[in-house]
C-alpha positions as CSV (number, residue, x, y, z in Angstrom):
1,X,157.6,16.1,145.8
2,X,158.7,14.7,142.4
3,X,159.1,10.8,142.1
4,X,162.3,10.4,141.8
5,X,163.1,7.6,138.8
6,X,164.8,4.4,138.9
7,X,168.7,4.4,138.1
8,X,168.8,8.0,138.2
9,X,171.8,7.9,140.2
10,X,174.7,8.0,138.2
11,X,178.1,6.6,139.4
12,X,181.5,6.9,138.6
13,X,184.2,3.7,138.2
14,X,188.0,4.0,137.5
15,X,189.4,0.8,137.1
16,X,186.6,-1.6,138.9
17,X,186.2,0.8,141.6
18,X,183.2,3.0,142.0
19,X,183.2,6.7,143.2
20,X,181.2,10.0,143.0
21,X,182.1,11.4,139.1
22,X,184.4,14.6,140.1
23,X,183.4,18.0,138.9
24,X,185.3,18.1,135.7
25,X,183.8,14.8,134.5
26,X,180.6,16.2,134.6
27,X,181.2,19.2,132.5
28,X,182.7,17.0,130.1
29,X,179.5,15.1,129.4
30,X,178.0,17.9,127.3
31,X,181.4,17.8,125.2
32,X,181.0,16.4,121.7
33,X,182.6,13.1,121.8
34,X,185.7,12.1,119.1
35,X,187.2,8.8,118.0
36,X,186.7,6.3,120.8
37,X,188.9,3.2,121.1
38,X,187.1,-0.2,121.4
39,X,186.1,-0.7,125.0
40,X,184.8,-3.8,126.5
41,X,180.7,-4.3,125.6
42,X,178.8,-4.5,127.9
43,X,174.7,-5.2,128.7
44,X,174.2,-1.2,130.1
45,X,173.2,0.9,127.4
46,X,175.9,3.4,125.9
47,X,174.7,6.9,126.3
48,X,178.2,9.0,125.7
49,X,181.2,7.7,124.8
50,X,184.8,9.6,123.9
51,X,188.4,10.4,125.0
52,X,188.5,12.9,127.4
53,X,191.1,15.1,129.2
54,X,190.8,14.1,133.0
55,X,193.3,15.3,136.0
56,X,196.0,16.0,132.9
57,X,195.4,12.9,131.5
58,X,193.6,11.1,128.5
59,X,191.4,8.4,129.4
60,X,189.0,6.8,127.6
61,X,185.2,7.9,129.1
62,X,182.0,5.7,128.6
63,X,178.8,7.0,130.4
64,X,176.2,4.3,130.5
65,X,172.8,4.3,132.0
66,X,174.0,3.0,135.5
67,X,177.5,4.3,135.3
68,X,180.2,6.2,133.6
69,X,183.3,4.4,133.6
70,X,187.3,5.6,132.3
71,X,190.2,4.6,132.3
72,X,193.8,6.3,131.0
73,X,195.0,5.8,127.9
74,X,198.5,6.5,126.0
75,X,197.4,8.4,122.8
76,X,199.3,6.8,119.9
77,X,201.9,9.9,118.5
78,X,201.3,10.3,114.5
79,X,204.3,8.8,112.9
80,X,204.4,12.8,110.7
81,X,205.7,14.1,113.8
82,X,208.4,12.3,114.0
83,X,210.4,15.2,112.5
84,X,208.6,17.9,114.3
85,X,210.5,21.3,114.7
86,X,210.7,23.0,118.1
87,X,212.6,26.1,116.9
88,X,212.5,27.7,113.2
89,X,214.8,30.5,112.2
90,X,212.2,33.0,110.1
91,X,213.1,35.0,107.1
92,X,210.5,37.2,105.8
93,X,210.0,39.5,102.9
94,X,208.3,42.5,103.1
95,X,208.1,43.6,99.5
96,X,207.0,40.1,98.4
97,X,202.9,40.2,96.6
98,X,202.3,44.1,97.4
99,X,203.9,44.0,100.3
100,X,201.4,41.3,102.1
101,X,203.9,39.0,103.7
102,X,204.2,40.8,106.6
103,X,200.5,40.8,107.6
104,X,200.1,37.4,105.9
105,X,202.7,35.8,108.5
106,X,201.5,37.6,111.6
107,X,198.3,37.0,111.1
108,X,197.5,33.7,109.6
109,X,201.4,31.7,110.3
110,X,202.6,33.2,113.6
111,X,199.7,32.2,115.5
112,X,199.3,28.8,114.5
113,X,203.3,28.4,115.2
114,X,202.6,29.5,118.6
115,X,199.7,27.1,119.0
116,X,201.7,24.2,118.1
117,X,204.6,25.4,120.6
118,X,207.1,26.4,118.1
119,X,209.6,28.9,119.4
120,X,210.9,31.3,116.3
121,X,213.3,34.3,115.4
122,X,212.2,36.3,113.2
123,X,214.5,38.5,110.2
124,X,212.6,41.0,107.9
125,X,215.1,41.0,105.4
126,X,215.9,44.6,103.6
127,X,217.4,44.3,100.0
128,X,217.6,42.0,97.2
129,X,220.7,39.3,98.5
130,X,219.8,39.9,102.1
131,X,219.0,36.8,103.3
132,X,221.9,35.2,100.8
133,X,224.5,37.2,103.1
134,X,222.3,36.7,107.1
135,X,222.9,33.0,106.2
136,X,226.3,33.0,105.3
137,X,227.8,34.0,108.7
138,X,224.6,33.8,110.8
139,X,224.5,31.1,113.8
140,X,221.8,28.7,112.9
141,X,222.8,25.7,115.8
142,X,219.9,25.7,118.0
143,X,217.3,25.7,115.0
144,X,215.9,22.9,113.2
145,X,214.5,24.9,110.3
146,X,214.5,27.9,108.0
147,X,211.4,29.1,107.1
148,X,211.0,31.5,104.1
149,X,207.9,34.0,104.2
150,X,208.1,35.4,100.2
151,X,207.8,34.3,96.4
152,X,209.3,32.2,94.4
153,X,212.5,34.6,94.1
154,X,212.9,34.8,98.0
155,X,212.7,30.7,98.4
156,X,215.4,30.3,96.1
157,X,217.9,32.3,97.1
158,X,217.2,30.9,100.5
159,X,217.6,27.7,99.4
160,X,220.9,28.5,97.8
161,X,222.4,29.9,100.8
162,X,221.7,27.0,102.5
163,X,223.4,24.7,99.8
164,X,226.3,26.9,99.4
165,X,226.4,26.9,103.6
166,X,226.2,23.5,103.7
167,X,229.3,23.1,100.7
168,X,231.5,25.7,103.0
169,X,231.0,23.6,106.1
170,X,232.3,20.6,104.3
171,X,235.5,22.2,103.3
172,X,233.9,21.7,99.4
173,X,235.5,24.5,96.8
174,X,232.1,26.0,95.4
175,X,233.3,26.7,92.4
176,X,234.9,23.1,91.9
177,X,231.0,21.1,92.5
178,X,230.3,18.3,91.1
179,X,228.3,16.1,93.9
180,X,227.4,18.7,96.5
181,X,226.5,17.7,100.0
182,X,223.1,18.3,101.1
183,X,221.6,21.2,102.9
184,X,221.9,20.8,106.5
185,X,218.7,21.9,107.6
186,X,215.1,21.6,105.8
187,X,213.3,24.9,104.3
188,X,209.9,26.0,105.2
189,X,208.0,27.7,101.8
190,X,205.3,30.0,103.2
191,X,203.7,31.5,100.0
192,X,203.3,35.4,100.7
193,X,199.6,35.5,99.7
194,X,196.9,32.6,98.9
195,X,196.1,34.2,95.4
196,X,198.5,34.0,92.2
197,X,199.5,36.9,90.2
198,X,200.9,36.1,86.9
199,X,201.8,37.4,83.8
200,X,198.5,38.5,82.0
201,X,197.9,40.0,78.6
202,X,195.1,40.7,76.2
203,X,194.8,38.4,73.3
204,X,192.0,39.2,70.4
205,X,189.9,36.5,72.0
206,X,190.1,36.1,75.4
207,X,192.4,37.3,78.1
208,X,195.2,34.4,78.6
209,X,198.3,34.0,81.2
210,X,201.6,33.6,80.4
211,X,203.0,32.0,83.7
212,X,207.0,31.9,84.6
213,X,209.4,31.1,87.8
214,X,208.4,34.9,89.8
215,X,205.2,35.4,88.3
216,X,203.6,32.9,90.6
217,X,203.9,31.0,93.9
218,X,205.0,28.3,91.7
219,X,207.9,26.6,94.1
220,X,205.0,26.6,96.8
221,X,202.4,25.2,94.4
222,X,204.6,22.3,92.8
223,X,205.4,21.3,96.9
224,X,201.9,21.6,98.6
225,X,199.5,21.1,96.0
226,X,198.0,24.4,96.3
227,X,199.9,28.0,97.3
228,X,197.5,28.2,100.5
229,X,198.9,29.5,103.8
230,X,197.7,27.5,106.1
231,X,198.4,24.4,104.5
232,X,201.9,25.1,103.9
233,X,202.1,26.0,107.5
234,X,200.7,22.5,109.1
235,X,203.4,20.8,106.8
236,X,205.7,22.8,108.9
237,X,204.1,22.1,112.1
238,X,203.7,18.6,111.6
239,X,207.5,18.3,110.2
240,X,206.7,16.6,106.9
241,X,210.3,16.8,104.9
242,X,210.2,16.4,101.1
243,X,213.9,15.6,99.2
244,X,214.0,18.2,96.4
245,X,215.9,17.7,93.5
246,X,218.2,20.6,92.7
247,X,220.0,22.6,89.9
248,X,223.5,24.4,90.1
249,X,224.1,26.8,86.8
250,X,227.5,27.0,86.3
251,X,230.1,28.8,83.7
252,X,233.7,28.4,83.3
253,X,234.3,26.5,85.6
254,X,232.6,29.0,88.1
255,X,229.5,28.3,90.3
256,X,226.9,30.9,89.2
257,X,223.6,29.3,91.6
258,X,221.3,26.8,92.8
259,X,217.9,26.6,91.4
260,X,215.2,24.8,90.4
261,X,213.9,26.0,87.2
262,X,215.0,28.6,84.6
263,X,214.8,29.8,81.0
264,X,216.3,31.0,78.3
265,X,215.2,33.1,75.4
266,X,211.8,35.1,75.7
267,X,211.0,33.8,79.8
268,X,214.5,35.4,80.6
269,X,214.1,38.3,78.1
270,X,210.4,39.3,79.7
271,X,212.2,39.2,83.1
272,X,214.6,41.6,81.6
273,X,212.6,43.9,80.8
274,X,210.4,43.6,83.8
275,X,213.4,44.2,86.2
276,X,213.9,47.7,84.5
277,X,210.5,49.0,85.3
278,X,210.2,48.2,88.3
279,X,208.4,51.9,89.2
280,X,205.4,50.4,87.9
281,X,203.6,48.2,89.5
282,X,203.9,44.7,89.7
283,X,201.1,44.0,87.9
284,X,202.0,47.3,85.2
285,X,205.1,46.0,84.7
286,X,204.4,42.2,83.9
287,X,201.6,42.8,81.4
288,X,204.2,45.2,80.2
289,X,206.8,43.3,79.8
290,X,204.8,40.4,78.0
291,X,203.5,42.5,75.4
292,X,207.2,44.5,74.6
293,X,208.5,41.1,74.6
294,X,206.1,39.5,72.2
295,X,206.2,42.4,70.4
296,X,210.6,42.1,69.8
297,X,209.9,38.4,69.5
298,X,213.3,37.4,67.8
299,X,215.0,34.0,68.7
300,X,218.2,33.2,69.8
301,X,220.9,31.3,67.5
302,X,222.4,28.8,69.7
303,X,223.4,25.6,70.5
304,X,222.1,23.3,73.0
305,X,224.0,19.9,74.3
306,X,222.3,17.9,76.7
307,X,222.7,14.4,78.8
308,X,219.4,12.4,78.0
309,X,218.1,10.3,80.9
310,X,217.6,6.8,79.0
311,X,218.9,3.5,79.0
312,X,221.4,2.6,82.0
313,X,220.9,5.7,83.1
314,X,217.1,5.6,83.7
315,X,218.5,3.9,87.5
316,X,217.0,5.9,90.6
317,X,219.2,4.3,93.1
318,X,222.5,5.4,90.9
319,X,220.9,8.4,90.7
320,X,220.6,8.9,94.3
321,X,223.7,8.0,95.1
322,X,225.5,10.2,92.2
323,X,226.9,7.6,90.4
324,X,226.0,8.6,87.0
325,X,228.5,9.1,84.8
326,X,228.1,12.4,82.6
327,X,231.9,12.3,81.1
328,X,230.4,10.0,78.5
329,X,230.9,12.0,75.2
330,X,229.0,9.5,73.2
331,X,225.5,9.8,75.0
332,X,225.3,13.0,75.0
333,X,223.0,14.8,72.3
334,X,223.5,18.3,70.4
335,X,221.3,20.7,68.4
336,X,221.4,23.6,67.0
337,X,219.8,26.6,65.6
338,X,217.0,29.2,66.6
339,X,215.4,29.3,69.5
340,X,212.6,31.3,71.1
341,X,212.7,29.8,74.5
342,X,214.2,27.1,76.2
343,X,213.1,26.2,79.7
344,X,215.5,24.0,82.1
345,X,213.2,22.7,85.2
346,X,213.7,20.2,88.0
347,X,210.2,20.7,89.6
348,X,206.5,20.2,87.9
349,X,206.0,24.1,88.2
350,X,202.9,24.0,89.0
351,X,200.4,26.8,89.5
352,X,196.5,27.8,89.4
353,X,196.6,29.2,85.8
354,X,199.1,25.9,84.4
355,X,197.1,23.2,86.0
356,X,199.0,20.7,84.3
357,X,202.0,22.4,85.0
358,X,205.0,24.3,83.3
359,X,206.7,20.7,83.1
360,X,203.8,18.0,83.5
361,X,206.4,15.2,82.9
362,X,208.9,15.8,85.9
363,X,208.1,15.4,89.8
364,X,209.5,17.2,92.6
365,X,212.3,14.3,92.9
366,X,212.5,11.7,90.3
367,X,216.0,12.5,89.4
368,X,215.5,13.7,86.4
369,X,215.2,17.5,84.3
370,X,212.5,19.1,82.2
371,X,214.3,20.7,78.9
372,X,211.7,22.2,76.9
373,X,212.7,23.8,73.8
374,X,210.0,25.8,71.3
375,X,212.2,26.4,67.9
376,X,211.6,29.8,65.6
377,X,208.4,30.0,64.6
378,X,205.4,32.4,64.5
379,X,204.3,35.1,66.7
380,X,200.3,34.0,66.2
381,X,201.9,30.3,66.9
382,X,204.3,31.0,70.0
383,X,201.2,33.0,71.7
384,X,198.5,29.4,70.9
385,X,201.7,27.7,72.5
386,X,201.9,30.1,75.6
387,X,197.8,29.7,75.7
388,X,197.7,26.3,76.0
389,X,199.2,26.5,79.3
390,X,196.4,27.3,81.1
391,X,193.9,24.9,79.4
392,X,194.3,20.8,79.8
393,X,195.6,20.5,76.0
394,X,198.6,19.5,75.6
395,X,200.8,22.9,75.7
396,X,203.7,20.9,73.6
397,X,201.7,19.5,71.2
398,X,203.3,22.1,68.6
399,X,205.5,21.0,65.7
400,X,208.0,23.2,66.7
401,X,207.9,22.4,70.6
402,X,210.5,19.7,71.4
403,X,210.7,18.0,74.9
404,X,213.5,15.8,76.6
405,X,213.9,14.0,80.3
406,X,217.5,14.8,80.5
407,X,220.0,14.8,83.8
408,X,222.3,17.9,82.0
409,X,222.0,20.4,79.8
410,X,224.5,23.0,78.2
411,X,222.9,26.0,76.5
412,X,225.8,27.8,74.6
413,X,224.5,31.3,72.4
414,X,225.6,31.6,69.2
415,X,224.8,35.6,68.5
416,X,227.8,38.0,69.3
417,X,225.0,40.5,71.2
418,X,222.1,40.1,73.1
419,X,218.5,39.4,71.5
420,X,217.2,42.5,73.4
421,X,219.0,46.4,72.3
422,X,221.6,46.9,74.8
423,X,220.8,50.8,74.9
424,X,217.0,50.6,74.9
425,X,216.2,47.4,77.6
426,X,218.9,47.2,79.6
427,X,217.5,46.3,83.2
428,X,220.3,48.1,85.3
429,X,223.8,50.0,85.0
430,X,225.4,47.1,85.7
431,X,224.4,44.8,82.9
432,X,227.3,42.6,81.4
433,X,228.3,43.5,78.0
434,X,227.0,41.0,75.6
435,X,225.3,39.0,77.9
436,X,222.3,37.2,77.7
437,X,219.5,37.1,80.4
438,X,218.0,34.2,82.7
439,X,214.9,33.7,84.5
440,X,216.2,31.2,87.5
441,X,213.0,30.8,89.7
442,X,212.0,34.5,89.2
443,X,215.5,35.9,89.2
444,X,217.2,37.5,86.9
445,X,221.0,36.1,85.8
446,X,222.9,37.4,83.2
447,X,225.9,35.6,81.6
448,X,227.8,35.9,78.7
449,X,229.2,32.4,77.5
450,X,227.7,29.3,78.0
451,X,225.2,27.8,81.3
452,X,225.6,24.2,82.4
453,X,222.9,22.9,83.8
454,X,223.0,19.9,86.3
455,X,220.9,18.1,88.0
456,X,221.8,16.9,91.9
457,X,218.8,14.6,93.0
458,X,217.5,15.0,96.5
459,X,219.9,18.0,97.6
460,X,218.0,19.5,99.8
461,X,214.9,18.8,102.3
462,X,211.4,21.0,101.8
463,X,208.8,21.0,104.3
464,X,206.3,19.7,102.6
465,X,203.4,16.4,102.5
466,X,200.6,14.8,100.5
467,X,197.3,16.5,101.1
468,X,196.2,13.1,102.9
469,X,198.4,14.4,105.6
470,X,196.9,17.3,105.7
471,X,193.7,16.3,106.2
472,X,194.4,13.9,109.0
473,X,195.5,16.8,111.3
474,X,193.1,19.1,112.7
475,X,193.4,22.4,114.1
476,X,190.6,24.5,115.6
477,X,191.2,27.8,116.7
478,X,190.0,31.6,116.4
479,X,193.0,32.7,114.4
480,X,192.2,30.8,111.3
């Protein structure tokens, strides 16, 4: 018979007292241990040591050479949770990145809501507008978020229903904003695939990118840091909120939209074109468009007034609080002439192929505007302008490239007709008659007199976090 060694005998202690380790302990001890808290030292040797899930409760577990000792413990809640959702209203479109949102979200987002405990309703929307008119009338009490499963084009016009929601439930006259209230709920961004498409076409040296608001998960990108799936989902899960600054493009007097980015000029003309082809593919019809587009390359004659952000204006807390006043006749700035594109942008734009960004001087909410304008010049010049997007060099570093931090802008054409031939590239049948195409965050808007442009800092809530955040929250499980 085998001599049975000193100590062998292990026992079990809760709180002073000693007892026989039950079953589940002892399955535990070949668990791999996590982050202990600090436990008293003590002269028996440590041989296992972690925090443990015993009788439905954490306790903190130390197994010795003589004993193996816990006691319960109160895990300390991460203050990111705070804002946690329990219930998220889902919008999803199917015809988003060839038609991979659908098996993006039901694979890779819908398990990990369910993992985390969050109950959801899910709408597959069914048309361009779709989820503009589900959110005007739907009953959203009961949820604590919108979640958007799409592209750049689909989170925007979610994100403007839920402003122009928010402005009916105040009793505010939409077409009479100047300080809109805030969306009443926070948006979820779940790019519809991890990869970006963009606008691509040959050059003589090297194949370049020519990325715009639609072309890429750019809304996503700016947010997160990357357009990854997953990581935009645990921002969700977690309930990290991120104020957004916000654009409304008006005419007239007349609300046209909410946005966060847009141009003028060849980025709204490409889209143009773009929109009627759409029986190509996506990818037919951007490289497509690019190269008819470069190819008509004519600017527009207008003029362009805008509200610089300088001086007593360069205050974030009157900012925040809309105090600015933009009535100020002699602050604002005008100037004229040709034009091959003028980009209006609230958020970094960010994406893989512009890794410093579309607008590397602006943040997600810093209260201020992007206007970039790039004056008449040459094709060969415009296309090293449009290159340098996608390298580190400075993309504005051009002599005819001009950029402001402004808080409004007015862009106000000049030309009695369209740049593009009314017979030749008109998108749709229902194209205005002399009217002039937009690219606001991958949709196409077409107006006929002049855009203002303003900026309303903070108007609506993104789920969204640092990366830091990100990493600090763990999530092990088959369906990743």
């Amino acid at each position: 018979m085998p001599r049975r060694r000193r100590h062998s005998r292990v026992s079990a202690q809760e709180g002073g007292r000693e007892e026989e380790a039950p079953p589940e302990v002892a399955a535990l001890l070949s668990a791999q241990s996590q982050s202990p808290q600090k436990f008293q030292e003590t002269a028996d040797p440590v041989l296992l040591r972690g925090i443990f899930e015993i009788r439905r409760g954490s306790c903190d577990v130390v197994l010795s050479q003589r004993a193996l000792k816990w006691r319960p413990i109160q895990p300390e809640r991460p203050a990111g949770f705070s804002n946690r959702p329990k219930s998220l209203k889902i919008l999803l479109n199917p015809q988003s990145h060839k038609k991979e949102a659908t098996q993006v979200y039901y694979e890779k987002v819908e398990p990990l809501l369910k993992l985390a405990g969050i109950k959801t309703d899910v709408t597959i929307t069914e048309y361009k507008g779709h989820a503009l008119s589900l959110l005007k009338e739907c009953e959203l009490q009961g949820f604590d978020g919108v979640v958007c499963v799409g592209g750049d084009g689909s989170a925007s016009e979610v994100a403007h229903a839920l402003l122009l929601r928010a402005q009916k439930s105040a009793g505010i006259e939409t077409d009479q904003i100047l300080t809109p209230v805030r969306a009443q709920l926070p948006l979820g961004l779940i790019p519809a695939a991890d990869t970006t498409s963009l606008f691509v076409c040959g050059a003589e040296d090297r194949t370049w990118a020519a990325p715009m608001p639609g072309s890429t998960n750019i809304l996503a990108h700016s947010l997160h840091g990357v357009p990854h799936v997953v990581t935009a989902t645990l921002h969700i899960i977690m309930g990290h909120i991120q104020p957004v600054d916000v654009c409304s493009f008006s005419t007239t007097g007349k609300l046209l939209r909410f946005g966060f980015s847009a141009m003028f000029g060849f980025g709204g003309r490409t889209l143009a074109l773009a929109e009627k082809y759409r029986w190509m593919s996506p990818s037919q019809r951007r490289d497509f468009s690019v190269i008819k587009a470069l190819a008509k390359l004519e600017p527009e004659d207008c003029e362009i007034s805008f509200l610089p952000l300088n001086g007593s204006q360069d205050d974030p807390k009157m900012r925040a609080q809309g105090l600015l006043n933009s009535d100020c006749n002699d602050q604002w700035k005008i100037i004229q002439g040709q034009f091959l594109n003028v980009s209006i942008m609230a958020i970094p734009c960010l994406c893989s192929e512009a890794p410093r960004g579309l607008a590397p001087n602006t943040r997600i909410n810093n209260g201020s505007m992007a206007l970039i304008i790039a004056r008449n010049t040459s094709r060969p010049q415009f296309i090293k302008h449009l290159k340098r997007y996608a390298s580190i060099k400075n993309q504005f570093n051009f002599p005819f490239v001009e950029t402001y931090t402004v808080l409004e802008v007015k862009v106000h054409p000049r030309n009695t007709t369209s740049g593009y031939s009314p017979e030749e590239d008109r998108p749709h049948e229902a194209t205005l008659e002399n009217s002039f195409p937009w690219n606001v965050d991958g949709d196409l808007m077409e107006v006929a007199s002049e855009v203002h442009v303003r900026l309303h800092p903070r108007l609506i809530s993104l789920y969204g976090g640092s990366l830091e955040e990100v990493n600090d929250f763990q999530v092990t499980c088959n369906c990743l």
